[in-house]
C-alpha positions as a printed Julia matrix, in Angstrom:
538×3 Matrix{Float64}:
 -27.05   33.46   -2.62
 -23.58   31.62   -3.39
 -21.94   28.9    -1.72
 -18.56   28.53   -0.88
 -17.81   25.56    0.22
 -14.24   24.89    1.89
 -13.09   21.69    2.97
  -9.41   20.36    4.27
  -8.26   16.83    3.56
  -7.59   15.15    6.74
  -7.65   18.18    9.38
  -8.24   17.8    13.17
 -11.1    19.58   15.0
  -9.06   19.5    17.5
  -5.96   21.18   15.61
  -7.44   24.76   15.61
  -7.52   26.92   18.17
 -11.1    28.01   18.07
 -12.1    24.5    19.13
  -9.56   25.39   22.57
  -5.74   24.23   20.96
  -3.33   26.17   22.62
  -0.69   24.64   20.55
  -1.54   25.81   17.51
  -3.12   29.48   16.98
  -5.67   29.65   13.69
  -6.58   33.29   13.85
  -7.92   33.81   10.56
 -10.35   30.2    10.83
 -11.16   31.88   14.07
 -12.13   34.75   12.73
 -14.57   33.02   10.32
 -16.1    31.11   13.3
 -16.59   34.34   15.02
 -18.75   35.26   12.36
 -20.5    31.78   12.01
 -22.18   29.14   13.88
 -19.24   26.79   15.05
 -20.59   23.47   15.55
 -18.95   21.17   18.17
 -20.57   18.01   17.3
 -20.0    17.42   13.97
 -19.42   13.93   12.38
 -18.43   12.33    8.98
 -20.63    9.67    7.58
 -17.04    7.73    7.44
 -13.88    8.25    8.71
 -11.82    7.32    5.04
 -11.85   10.31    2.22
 -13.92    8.39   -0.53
 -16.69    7.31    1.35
 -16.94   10.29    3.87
 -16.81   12.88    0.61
 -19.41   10.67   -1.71
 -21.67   11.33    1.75
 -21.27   14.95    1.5
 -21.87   15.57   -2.3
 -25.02   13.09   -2.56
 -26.24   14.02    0.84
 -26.7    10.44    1.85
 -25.22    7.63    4.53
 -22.74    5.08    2.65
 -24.92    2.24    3.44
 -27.41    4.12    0.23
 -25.03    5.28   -1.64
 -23.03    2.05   -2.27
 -19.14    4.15   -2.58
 -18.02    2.49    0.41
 -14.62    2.99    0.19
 -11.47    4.76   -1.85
 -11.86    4.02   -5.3
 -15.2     2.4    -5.73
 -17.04    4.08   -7.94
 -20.02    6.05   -6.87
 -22.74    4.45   -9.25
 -24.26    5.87  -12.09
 -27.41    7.5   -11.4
 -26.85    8.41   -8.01
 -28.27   12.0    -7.64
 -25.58   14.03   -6.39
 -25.63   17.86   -4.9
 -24.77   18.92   -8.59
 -28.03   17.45   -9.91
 -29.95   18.97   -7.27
 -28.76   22.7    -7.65
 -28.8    22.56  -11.45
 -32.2    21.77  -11.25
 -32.65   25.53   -9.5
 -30.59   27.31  -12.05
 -27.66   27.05  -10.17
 -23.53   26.22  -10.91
 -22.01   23.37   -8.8
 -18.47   23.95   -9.55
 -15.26   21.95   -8.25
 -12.12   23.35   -7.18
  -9.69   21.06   -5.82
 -10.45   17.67   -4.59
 -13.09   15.22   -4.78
 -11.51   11.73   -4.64
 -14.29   10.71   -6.95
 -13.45    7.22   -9.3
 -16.38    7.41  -12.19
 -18.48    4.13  -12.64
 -16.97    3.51  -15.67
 -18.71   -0.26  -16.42
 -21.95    1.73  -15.5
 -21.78    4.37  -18.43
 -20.75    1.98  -20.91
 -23.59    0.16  -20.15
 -25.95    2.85  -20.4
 -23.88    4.52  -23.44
 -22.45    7.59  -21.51
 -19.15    8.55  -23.04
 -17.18   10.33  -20.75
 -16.46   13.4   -23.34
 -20.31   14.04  -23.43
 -21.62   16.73  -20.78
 -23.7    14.15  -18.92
 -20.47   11.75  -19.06
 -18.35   14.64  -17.74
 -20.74   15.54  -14.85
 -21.13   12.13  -13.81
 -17.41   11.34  -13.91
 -16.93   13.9   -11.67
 -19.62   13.53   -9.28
 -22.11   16.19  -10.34
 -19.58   19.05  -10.27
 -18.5    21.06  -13.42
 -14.52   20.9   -13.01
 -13.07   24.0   -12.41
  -9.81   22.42  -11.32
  -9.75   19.23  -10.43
  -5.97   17.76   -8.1
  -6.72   14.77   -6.16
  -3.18   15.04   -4.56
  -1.28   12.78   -7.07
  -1.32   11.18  -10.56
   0.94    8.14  -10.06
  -0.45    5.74  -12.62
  -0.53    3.02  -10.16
  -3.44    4.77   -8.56
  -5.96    5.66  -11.07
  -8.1     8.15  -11.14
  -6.35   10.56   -8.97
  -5.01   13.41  -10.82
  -2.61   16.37  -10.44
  -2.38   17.58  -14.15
  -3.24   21.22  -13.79
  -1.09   21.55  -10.71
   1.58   19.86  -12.65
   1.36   22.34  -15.51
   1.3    25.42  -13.38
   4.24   24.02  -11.46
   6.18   23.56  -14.97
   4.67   26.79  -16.29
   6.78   28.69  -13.07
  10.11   26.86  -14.16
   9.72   23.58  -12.26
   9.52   20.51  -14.46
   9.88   17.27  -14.36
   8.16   13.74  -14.98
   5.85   14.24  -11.97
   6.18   17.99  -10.94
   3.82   17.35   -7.94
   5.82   14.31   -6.69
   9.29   16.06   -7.28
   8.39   19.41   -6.68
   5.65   19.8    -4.0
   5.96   16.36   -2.29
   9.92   16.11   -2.05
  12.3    17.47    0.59
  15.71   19.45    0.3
  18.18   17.36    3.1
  20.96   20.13    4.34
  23.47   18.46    1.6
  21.61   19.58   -1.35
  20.35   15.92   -1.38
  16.2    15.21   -2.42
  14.16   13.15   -0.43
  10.74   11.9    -0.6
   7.9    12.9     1.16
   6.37    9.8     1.88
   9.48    8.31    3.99
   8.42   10.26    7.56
  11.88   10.35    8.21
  12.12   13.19    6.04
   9.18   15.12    6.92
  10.9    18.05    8.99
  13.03   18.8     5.52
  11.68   22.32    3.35
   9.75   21.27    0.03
  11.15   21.69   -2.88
   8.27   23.99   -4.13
   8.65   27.5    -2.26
   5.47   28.3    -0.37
   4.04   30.99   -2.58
   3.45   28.03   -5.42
   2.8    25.48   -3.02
  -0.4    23.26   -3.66
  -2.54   24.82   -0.87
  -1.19   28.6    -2.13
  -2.01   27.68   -6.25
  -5.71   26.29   -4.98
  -6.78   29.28   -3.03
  -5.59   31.05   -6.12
  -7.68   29.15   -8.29
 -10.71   29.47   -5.99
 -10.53   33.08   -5.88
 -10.06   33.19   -9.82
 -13.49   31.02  -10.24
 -14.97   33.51   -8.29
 -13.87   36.63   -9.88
 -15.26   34.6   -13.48
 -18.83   34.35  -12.05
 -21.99   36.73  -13.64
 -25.39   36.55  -12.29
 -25.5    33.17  -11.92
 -25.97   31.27   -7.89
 -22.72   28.94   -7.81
 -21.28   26.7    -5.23
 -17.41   26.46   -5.36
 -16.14   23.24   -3.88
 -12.78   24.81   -2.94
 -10.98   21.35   -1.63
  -7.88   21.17    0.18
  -5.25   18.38   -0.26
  -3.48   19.48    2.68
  -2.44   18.59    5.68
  -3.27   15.24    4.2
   0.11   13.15    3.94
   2.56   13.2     2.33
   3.38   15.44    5.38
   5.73   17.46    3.8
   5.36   21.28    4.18
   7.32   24.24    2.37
   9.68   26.74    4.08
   8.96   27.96    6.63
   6.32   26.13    7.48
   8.69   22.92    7.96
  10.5    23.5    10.91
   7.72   26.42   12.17
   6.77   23.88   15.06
   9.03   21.31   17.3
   7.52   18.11   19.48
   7.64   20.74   22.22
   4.61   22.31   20.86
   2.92   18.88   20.51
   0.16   18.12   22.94
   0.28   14.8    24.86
  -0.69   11.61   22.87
  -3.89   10.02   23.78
  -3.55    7.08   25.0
  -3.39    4.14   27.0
  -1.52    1.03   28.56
  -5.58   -0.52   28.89
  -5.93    0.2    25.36
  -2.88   -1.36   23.93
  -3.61   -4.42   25.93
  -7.47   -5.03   25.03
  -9.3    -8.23   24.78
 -11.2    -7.01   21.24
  -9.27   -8.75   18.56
 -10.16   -6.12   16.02
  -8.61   -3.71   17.69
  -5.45   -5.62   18.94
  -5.31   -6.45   14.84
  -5.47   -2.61   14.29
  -2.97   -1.66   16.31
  -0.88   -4.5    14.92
  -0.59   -3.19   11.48
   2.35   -1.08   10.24
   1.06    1.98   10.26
  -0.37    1.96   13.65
   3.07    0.44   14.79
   4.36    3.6    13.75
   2.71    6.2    14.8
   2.28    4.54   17.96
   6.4     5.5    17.9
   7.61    9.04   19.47
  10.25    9.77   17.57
   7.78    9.18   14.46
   5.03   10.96   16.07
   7.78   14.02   17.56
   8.66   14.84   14.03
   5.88   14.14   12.01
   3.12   16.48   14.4
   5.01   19.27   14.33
   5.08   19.69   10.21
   1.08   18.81   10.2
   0.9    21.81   12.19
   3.17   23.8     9.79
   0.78   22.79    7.06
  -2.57   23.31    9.22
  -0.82   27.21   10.05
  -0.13   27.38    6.06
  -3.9    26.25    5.31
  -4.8    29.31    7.87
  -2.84   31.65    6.3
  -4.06   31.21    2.64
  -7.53   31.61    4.38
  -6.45   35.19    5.71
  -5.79   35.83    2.13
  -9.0    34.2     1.31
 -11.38   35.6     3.83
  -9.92   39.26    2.88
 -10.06   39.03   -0.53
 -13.95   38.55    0.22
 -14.82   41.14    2.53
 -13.03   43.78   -0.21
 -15.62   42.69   -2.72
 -18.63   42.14   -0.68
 -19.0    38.82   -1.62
 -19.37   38.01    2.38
 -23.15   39.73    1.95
 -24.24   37.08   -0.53
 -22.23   33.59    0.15
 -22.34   31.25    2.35
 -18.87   29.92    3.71
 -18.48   26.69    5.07
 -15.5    25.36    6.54
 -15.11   21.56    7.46
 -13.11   18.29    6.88
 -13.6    14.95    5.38
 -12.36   13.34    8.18
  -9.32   14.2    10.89
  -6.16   12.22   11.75
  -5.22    9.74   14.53
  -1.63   10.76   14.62
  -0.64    8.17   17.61
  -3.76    8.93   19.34
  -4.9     5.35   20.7
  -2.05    3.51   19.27
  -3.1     4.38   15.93
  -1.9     6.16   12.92
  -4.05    7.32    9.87
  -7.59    8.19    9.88
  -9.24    5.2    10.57
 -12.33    4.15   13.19
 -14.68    6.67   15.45
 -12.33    7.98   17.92
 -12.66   11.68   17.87
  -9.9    12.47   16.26
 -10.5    10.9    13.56
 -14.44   10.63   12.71
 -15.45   14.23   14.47
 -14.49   17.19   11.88
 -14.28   20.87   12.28
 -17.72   22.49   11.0
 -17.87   26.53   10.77
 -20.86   28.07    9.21
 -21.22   31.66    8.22
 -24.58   32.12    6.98
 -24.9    35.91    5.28
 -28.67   36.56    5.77
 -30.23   38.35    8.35
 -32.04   35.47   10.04
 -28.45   34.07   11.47
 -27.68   37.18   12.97
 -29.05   35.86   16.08
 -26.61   33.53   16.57
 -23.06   34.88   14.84
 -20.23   33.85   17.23
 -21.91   30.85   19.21
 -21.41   27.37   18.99
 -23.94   24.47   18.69
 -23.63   20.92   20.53
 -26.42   19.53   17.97
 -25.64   16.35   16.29
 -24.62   17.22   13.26
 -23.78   14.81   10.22
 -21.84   15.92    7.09
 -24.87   14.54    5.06
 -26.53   18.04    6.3
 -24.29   20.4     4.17
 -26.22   18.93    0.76
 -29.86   19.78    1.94
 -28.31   23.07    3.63
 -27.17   24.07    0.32
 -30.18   23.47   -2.0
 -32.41   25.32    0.66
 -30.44   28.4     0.5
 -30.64   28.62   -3.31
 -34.39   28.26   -3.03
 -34.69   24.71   -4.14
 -37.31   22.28   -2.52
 -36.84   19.32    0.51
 -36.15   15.87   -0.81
 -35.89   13.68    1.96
 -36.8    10.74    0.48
 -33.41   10.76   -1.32
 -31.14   12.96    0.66
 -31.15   12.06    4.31
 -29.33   14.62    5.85
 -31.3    17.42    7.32
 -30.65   21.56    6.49
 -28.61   23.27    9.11
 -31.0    26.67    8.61
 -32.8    26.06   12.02
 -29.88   25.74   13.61
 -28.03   28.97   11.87
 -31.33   30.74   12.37
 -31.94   29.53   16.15
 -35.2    28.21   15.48
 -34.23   24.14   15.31
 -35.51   22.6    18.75
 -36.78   19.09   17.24
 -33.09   17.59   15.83
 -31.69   14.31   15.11
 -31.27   12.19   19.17
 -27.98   10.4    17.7
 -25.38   10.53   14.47
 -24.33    7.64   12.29
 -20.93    7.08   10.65
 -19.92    3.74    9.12
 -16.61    1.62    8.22
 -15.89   -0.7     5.58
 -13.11   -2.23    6.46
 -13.47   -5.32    3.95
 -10.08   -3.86    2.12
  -7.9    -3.16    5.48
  -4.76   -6.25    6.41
  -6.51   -6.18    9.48
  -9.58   -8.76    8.77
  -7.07  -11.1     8.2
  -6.12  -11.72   11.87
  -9.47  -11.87   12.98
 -10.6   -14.41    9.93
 -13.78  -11.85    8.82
 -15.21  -12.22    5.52
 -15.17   -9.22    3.32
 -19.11   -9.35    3.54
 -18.73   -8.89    7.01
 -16.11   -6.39    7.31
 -18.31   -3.63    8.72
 -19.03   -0.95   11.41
 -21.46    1.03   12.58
 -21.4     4.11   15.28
 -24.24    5.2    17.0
 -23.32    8.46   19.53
 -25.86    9.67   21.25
 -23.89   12.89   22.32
 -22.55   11.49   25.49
 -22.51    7.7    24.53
 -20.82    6.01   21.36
 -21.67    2.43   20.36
 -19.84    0.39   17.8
 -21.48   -2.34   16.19
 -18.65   -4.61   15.17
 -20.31   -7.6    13.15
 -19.27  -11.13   13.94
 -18.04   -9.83   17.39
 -18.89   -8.36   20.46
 -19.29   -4.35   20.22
 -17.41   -0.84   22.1
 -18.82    1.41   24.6
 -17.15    4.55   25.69
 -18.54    7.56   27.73
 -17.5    10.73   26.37
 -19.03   12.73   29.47
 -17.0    11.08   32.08
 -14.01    9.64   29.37
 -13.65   12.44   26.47
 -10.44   10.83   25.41
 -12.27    7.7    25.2
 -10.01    5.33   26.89
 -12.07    3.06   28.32
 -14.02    0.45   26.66
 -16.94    0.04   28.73
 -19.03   -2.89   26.3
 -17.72   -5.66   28.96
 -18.82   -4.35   31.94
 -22.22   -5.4    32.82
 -22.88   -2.2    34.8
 -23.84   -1.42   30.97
 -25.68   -3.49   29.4
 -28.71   -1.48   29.28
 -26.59    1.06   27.48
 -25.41   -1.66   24.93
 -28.99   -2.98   24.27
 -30.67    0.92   24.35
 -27.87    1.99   21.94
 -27.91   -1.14   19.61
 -31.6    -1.07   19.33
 -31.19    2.99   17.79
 -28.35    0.95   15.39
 -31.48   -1.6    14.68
 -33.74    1.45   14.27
 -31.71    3.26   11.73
 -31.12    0.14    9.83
 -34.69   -0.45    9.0
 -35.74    3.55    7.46
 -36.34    3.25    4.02
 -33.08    4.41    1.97
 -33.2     3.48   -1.65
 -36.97    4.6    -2.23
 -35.57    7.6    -3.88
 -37.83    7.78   -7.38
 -41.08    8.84   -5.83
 -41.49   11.36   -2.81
 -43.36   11.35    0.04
 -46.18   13.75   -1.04
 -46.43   11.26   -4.1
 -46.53    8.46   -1.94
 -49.59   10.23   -0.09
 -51.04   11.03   -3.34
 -51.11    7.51   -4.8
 -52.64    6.17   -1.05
 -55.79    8.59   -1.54
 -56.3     7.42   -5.08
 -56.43    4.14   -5.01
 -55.81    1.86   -7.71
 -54.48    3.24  -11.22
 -57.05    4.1   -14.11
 -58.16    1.01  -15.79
 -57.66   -1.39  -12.42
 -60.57   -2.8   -10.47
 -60.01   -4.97   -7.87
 -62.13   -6.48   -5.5
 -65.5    -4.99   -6.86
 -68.47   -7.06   -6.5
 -70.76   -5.78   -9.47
 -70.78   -2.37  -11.44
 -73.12   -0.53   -9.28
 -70.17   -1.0    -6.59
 -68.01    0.27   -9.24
 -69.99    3.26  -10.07
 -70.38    4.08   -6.43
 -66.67    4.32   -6.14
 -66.01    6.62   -9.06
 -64.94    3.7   -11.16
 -65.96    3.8   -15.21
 -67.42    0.35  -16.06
 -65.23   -0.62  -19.45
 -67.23    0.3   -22.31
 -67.43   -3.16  -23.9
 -68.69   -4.55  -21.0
 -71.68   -4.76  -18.9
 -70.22   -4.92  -15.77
């Protein structure tokens, strides 16, 4: 069995219309969920693209892993879903993005050069690169890179000092005139890159070309979108495919704008939030995140039928997913921060080839569902053994196969927030610049340290609207749902160098050869299957 393992930079669940959009129609991800288990409760470990992807490829919650947000490192010597599947004969290949910053003061300290093949594989979190494009390789923000699409962009006749910032990521104004990508203003204008070498056409490209390279060998392909990740600039005619007709209504609130929580009246303060939380920003900026959602499904037609013509949907697994989603004025936010929905729920669509998910092809599962679960998923389908003493998400198989009754009561993301302007305002100490969600499926609970925490009902409030953590009607809610927080906190996490069977192992034999403790005289000894030490008499 293969894996291929797809994944969109910043795409709504809520953005394709097999999770009931009418505004936007996704046949061809539709199709794929009609062949799949789509699951409608899936969450990221953390709603920001470093920490939320170094969850998925480790297969453990932030608070283990350490990579709490963009650009700090994930440390050396943190197993990572590369390590596990090599260690079953299997490739663990990268196509795309990761977002991945190596521990670089880590390797020199153990002497890892980066050139050496341990160096390269921890550099780039466990994955051989195929083709690695982070989504930009300004210099001011290292360790993001774009060289290969660069060089394919110059290799078709478009050059240039950054070919991905002038080509891809810049607009054509109806004068002739270019214009950036990252001023929103701008967004409704054509790229300057026509849509057959855009960057989401060139990486579906590349996926399919790893593919058609691979022998006998199992492989995972990490085929990783940038898109419709910002810049929010889309190519002809994908630019002006959708108006802010075909935008559905914001979500949000007068009550929410005016709340007493000062981290969240901070939040909306900053200037991003101020922004989005403007309609003429939000009317023309939707509508081309659409255009590059509708692009994204169209490369996967090409995808998706490319696979079925060379059987390859009989022996791979496809996954489909997100990192995280996009608040897009929803709440009086922009960006992808916090546990709303549309930002820390993600789009999850699993087609599992063997027999045993026949049973359940076409459905869709409310399970609580954590993007720590793809890791384990993987390394059970290519035959390899259960580790949960070092990756904590669970494998999805039961659930595929429709054989998992006993599953996780509540998920867990987490937010570091120890970097964002808005701890200033509220005087927090990096330390203590943290979140937690607990969501029970019907109630989430955010832990906000140093203040008091949020309550919403998603049964009777799906748009969550209402913060419900004042109202004393419940506080049994607050204290039921902060005591599952307490529980979580206290599991073991970083015990990850000896298993549980080992564990058992060293409880039934005691003490280590050579150590006798608490033995009154040698007969005691003897009794106990202890060897008196030869020079002595005991």
């Amino acid at each position: 069995m293969n894996v291929l393992w797809i994944m969109a930079d910043q795409l709504r669940w809520d953005y394709l219309s097999c999770y009931g959009a009418t505004h936007i129609d996704t046949p061809n991800i539709d199709w794929l969920a009609s062949q799949s288990v789509r699951f409608d409760k899936a969450y990221v470990q953390s709603p920001i693209c470093g920490p939320s992807r170094m969850s998925f490829y480790t297969g453990r919650y932030v608070r283990s892993h350490g990579s709490t947000w963009n650009g700090f490192p994930l440390r050396v010597g943190e197993p990572t879903l590369g390590d596990h599947l090599r260690e079953v004969g299997a490739k663990c290949a990268l196509v795309g993005k990761t977002h991945m910053t190596p521990d670089a003061e880590g390797m020199k300290r153990l002497g890892i050069t980066p050139e050496s093949t341990i160096g390269a594989l921890v550099a780039q979190c466990g994955f051989e690169e195929y083709v690695r494009d982070d989504g930009t390789n300004h210099s001011d923000y290292p360790g993001r890179r774009a060289e290969d699409y660069d060089q394919y962009l110059r290799d078709h006749g478009m050059d240039g000092d950054n070919p991905w910032e002038e080509w891809a990521n810049t607009g054509i104004s109806p004068e002739g005139e270019m214009r950036s990508g990252w001023a929103l203003e701008n967004a409704p204008l054509p790229a300057r890159v026509p849509k057959e070498h855009s960057e989401t056409a060139w990486l579906t490209t590349r996926g399919i070309e790893f593919i058609e390279e691979q022998g006998e060998q199992p492989w995972l392909c990490h085929l990783s979108y940038i898109k419709p990740h910002w810049p929010y600039l889309a190519p002809a005619p994908y630019n002006d495919m959708y108006g802010a007709s075909d935008l559905p209504p914001v979500n949000r609130s007068d009550a929410e704008r005016s709340t007493d929580h000062p981290l969240m009246q901070a939040w909306m303060d900053m200037r991003v939030s101020q922004t989005f939380s403007r309609d003429e920003v939000r009317d023309i900026v939707a509508p081309v995140y659409m255009g590059l959602i509708k692009e994204l499904d169209d490369q996967m037609g090409r995808l998706f039928a490319y696979l079925r013509e060379t059987g390859r949907m009989d022996d791979t697994m496809i996954v489909f997913c997100a990192d995280h989603g996009d608040n897009m004025g929803d709440h009086w936010m922009g960006e992808k921060d916090l546990f709303f929905d549309c930002s820390a729920k993600i789009p999850l669509i699993v087609y599992d080839p063997r027999a045993e998910a026949d049973s359940t092809r076409g459905t869709a599962s409310d399970a609580l569902v954590e993007g720590i679960d793809l890791a384990p998923t993987f390394v059970e389908l290519m035959g390899g053994e259960a580790k949960p003493h070092i990756m904590e998400g669970r494998s999805l198989s039961p659930l595929l196969h429709g054989t998992g009754a006993d599953w996780r009561t509540y998920a867990v993301s987490e937010y570091d927030y120890a970097t964002r302007k808005a701890r200033r305002p509220v005087g927090v100490d990096q330390g203590d610049a943290r979140l937690a969600m607990i969501y029970d499926g019907r109630w989430k609970y955010i832990h906000v340290e140093h203040m008091r925490p949020m309550l919403f009902d998603l049964e009777t409030d799906p748009g969550e609207l209402t913060d419900l953590a004042t109202d004393p009607a419940y506080a049994d809610e607050i204290t039921r749902l902060a005591a599952l927080h307490f529980e979580w906190s206290r599991k073991h996490h970083n015990r990850i160098t000896r298993s549980a069977a080992a564990v058992e192992a060293m409880t039934d034999r005691g003490e280590p050869p050579g150590i006798f403790i608490g033995y009154v005289d040698s007969d005691e000894m003897a009794a106990a299957g202890k060897s008196v030490p030869p020079h002595t008499t005991g």
